[in-house]
MOPAC internal coordinates of N, CA, C and O (Angstrom, degrees):
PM7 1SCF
backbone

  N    0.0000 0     0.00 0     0.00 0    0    0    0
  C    1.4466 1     0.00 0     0.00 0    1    0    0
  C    1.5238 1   107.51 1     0.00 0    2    1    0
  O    1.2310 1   121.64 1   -47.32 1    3    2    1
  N    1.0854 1   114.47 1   132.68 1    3    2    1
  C    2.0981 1   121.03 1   174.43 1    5    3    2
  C    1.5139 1    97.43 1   -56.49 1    6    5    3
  O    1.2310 1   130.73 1   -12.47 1    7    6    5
  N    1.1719 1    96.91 1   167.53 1    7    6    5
  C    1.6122 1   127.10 1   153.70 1    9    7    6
  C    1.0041 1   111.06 1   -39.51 1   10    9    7
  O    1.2310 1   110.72 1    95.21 1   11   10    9
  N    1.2590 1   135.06 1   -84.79 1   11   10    9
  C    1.4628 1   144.93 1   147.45 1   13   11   10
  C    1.0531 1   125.95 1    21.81 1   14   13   11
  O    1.2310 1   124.29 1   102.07 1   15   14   13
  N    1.4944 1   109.37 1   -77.93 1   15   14   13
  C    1.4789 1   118.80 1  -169.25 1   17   15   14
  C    1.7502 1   112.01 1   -95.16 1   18   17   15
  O    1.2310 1   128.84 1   167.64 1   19   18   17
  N    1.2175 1   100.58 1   -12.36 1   19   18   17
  C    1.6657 1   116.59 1   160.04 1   21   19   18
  C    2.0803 1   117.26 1   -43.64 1   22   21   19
  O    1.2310 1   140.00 1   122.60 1   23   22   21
  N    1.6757 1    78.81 1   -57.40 1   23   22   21
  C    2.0272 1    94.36 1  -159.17 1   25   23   22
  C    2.0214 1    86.06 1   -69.96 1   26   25   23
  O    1.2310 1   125.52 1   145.09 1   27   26   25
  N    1.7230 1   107.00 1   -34.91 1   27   26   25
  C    1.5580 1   108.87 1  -168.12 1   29   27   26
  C    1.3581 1   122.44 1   -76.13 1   30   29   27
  O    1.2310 1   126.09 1   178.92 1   31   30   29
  N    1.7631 1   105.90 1    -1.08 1   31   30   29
  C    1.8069 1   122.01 1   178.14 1   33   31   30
  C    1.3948 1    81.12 1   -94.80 1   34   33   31
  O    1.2310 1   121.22 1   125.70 1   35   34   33
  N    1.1793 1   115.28 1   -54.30 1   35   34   33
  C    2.1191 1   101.81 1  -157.74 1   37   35   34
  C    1.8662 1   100.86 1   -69.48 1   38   37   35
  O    1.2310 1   124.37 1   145.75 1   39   38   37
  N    1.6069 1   109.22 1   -34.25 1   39   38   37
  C    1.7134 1    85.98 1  -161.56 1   41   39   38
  C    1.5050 1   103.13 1   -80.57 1   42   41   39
  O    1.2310 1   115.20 1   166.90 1   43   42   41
  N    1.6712 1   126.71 1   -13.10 1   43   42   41
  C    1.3413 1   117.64 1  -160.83 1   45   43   42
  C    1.7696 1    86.57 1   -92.29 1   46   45   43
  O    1.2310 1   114.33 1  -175.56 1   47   46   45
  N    1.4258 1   128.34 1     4.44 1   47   46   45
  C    1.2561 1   121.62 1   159.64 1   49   47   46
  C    1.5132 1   124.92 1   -92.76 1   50   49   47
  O    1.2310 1   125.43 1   154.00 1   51   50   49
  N    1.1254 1   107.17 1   -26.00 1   51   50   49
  C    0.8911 1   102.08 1   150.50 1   53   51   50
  C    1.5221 1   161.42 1   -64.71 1   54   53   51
  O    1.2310 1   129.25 1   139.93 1   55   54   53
  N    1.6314 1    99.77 1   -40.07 1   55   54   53
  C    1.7298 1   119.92 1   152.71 1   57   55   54
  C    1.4143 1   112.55 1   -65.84 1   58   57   55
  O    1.2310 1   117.51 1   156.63 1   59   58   57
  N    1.5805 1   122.34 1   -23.37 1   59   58   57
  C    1.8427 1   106.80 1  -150.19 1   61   59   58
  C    2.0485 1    80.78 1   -96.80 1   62   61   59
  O    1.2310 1   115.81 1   163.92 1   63   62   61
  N    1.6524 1   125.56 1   -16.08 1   63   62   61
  C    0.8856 1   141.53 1   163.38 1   65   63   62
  C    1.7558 1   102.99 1     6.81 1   66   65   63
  O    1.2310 1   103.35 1   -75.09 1   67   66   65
  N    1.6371 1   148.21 1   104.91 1   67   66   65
  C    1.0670 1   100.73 1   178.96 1   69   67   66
  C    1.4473 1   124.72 1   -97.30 1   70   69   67
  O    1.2310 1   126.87 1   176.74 1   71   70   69
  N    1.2841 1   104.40 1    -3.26 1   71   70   69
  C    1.3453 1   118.73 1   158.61 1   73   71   70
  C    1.7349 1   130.69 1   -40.70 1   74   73   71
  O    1.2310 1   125.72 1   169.57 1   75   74   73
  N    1.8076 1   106.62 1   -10.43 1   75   74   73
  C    1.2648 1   126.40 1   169.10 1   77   75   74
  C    1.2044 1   115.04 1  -100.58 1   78   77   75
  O    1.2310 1   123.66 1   165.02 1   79   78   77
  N    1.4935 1   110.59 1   -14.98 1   79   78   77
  C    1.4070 1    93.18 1   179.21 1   81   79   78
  C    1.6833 1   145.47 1   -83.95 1   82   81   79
  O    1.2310 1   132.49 1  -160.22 1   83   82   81
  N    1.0740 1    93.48 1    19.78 1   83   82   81
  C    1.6992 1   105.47 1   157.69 1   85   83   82
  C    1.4006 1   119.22 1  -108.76 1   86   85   83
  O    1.2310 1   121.53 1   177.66 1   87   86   85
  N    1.3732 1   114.67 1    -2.34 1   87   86   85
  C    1.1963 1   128.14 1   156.44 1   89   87   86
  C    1.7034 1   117.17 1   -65.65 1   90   89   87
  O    1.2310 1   124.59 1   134.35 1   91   90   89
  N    1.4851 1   108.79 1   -45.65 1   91   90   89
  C    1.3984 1   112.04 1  -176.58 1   93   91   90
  C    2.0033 1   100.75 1   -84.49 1   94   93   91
  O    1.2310 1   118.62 1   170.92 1   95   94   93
  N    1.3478 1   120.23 1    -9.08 1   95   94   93
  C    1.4145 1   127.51 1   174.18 1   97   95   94
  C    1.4640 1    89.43 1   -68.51 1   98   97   95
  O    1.2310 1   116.08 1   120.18 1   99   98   97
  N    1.8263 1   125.06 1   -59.82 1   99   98   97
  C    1.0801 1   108.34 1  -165.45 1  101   99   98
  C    1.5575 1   134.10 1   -61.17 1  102  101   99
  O    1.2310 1   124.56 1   157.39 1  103  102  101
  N    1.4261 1   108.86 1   -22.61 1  103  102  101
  C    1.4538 1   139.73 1  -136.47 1  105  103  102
  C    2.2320 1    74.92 1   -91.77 1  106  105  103
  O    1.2310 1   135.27 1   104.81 1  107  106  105
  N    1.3439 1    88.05 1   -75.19 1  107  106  105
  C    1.6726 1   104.00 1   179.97 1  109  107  106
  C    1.6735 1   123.12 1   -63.69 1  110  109  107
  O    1.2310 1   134.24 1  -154.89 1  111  110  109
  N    1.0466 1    90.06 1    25.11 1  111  110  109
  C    1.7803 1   101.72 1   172.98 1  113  111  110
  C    1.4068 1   109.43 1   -60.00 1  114  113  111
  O    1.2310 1   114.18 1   -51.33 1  115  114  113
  N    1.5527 1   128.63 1   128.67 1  115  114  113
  C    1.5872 1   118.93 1   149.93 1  117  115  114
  C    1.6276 1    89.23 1    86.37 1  118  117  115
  O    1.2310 1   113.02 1   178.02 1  119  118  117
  N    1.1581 1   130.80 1    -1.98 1  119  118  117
  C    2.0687 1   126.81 1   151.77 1  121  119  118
  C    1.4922 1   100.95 1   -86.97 1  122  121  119
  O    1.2310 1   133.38 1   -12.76 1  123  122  121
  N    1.4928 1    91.74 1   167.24 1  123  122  121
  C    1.8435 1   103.83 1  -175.23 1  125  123  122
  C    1.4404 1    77.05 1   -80.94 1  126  125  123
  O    1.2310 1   104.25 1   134.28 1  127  126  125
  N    1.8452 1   146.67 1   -45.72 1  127  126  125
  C    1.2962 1   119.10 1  -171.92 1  129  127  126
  C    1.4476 1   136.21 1   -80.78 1  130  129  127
  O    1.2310 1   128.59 1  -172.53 1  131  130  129
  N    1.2644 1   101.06 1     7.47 1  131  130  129
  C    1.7406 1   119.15 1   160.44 1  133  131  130
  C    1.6478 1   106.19 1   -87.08 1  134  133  131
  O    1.2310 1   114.07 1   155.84 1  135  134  133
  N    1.5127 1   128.84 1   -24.16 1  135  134  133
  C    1.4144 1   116.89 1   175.44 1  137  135  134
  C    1.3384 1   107.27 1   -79.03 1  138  137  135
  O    1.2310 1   120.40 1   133.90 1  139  138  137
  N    1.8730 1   116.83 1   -46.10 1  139  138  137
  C    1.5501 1    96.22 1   152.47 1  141  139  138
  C    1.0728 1   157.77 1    10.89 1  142  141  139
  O    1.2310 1   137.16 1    81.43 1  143  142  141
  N    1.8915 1    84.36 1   -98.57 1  143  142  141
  C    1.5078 1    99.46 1   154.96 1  145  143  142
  C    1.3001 1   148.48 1   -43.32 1  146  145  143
  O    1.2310 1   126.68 1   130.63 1  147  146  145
  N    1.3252 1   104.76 1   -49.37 1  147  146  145
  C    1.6433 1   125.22 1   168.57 1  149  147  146
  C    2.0973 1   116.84 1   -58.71 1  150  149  147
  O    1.2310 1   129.90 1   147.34 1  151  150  149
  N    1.6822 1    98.52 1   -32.66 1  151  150  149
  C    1.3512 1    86.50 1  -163.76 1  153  151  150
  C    1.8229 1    79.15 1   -92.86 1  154  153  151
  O    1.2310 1    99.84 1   141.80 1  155  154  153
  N    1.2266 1   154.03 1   -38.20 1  155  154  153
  C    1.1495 1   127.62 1   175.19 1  157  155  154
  C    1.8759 1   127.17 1  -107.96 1  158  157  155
  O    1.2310 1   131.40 1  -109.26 1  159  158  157
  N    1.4403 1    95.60 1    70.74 1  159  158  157
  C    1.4210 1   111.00 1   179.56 1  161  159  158
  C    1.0890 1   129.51 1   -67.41 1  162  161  159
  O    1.2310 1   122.80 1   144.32 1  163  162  161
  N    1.7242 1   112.24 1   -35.68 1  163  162  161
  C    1.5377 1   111.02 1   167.90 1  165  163  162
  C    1.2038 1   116.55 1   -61.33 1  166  165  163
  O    1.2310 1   123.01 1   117.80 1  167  166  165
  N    1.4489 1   111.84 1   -62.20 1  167  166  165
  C    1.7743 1   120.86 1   171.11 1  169  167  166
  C    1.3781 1   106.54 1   -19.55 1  170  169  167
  O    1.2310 1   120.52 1   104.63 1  171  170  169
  N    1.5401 1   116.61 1   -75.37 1  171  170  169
  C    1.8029 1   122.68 1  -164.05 1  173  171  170
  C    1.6632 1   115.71 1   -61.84 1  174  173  171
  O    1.2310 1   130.24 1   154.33 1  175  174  173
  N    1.8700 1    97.85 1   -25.67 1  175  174  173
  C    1.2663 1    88.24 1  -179.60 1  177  175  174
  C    2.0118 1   111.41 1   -72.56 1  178  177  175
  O    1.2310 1   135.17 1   128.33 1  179  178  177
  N    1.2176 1    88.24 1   -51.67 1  179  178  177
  C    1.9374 1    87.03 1   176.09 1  181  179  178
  C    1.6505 1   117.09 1   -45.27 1  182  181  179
  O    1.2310 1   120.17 1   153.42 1  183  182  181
  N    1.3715 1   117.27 1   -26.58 1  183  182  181
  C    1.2055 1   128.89 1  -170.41 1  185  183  182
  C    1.7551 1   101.07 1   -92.54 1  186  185  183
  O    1.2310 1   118.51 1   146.20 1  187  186  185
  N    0.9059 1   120.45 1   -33.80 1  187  186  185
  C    1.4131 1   131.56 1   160.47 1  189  187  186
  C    1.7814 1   115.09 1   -52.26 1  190  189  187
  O    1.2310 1   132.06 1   121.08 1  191  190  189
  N    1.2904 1    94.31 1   -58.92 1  191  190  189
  C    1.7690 1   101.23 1  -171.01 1  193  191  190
  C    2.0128 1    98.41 1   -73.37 1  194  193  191
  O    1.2310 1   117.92 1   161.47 1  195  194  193
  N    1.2449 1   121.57 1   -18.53 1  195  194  193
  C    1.3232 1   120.14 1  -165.55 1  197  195  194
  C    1.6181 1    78.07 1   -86.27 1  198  197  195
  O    1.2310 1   103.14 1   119.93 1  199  198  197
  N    1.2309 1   148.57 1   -60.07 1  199  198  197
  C    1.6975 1   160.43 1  -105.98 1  201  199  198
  C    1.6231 1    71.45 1   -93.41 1  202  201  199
  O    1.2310 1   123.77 1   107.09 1  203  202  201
  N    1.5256 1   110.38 1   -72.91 1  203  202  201
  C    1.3502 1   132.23 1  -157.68 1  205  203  202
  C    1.6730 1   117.95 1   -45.37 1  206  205  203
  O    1.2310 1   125.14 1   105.28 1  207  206  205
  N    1.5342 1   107.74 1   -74.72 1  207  206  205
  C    1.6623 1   114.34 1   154.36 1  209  207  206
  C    1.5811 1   112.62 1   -15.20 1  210  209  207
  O    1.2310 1   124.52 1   104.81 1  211  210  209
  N    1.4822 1   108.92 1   -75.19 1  211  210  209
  C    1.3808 1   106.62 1  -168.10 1  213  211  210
  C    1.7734 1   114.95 1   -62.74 1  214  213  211
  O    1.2310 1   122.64 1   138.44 1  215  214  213
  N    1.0129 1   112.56 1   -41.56 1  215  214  213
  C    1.5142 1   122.27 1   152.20 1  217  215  214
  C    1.4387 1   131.36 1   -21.41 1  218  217  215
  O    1.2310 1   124.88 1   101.54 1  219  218  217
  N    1.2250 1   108.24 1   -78.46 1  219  218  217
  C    1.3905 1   152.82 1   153.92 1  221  219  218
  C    1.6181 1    87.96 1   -26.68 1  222  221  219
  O    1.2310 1   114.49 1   102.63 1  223  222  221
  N    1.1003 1   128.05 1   -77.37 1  223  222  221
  C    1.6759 1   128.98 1  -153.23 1  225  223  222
  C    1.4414 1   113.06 1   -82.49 1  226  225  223
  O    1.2310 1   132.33 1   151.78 1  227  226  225
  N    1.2550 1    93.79 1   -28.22 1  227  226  225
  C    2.0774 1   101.50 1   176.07 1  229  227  226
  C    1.6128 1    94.69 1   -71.66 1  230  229  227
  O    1.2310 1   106.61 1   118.49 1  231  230  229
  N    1.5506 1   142.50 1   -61.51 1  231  230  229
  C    1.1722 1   155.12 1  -170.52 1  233  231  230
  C    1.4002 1    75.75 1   -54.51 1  234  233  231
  O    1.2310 1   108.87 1    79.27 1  235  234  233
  N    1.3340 1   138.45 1  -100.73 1  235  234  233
  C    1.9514 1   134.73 1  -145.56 1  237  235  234
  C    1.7193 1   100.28 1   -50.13 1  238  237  235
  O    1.2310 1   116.93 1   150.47 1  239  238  237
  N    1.2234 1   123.44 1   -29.53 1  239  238  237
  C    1.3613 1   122.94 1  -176.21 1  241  239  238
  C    1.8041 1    99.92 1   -72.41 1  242  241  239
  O    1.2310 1   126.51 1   137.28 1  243  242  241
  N    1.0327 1   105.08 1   -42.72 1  243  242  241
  C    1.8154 1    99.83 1  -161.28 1  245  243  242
  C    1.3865 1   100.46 1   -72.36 1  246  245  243
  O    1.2310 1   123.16 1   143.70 1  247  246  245
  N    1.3799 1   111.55 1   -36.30 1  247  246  245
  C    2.1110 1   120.23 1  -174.36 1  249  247  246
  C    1.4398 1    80.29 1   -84.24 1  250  249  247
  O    1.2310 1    99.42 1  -109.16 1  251  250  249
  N    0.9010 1   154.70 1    70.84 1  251  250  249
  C    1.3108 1   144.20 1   143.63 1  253  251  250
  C    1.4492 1    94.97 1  -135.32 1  254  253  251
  O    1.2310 1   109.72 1    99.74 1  255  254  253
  N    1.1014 1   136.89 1   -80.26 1  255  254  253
  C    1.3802 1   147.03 1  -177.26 1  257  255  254
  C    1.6095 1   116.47 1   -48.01 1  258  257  255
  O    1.2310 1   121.54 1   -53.59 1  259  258  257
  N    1.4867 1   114.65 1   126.41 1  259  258  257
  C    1.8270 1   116.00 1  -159.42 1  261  259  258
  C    1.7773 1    78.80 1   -90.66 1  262  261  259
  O    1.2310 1   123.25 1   -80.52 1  263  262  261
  N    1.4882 1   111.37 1    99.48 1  263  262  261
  C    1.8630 1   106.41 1   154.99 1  265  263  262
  C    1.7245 1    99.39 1   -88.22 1  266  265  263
  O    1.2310 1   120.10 1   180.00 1  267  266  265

C-alpha cells in the first residue's frame, strides 16, 4: 500500500471512530447537519463502526507489511 493510502486507512479511522461520534454531535450543534446527525444516530453509529472496522484493518494490514 503507498504512503497515501496508509495516512487515508489511519485518518478515515480515526474520524469514522464511533466513539467520536458525539463528539462530531457536539462540534455540529445548531447546523441542519448536526440535526441529521442527531435525528439518525443509531443508523450513523452502525455505519460508523462498519466504516471504522474496515478502516481500522486496512491501516493494521498496511503497518504490518515492510513496502
Amino acid at each position: 500500500m503507498s504512503g497515501w493510502k496508509k495516512f487515508l486507512a489511519i485518518g478515515s479511522a480515526l474520524v469514522f471512530c464511533p466513539c467520536h461520534l458525539p463528539l462530531w454531535v457536539g462540534l455540529l450543534a445548531g447546523t441542519a447537519v448536526g440535526a441529521y446527525v442527531n435525528q439518525y444516530f443509531i443508523w450513523l453509529f452502525a455505519a460508523f463502526t462498519v466504516i471504522f472496522v474496515i478502516s481500522l484493518s486496512a491501516a493494521l494490514r498496511s503497518l504490518r507489511t515492510d513496502d
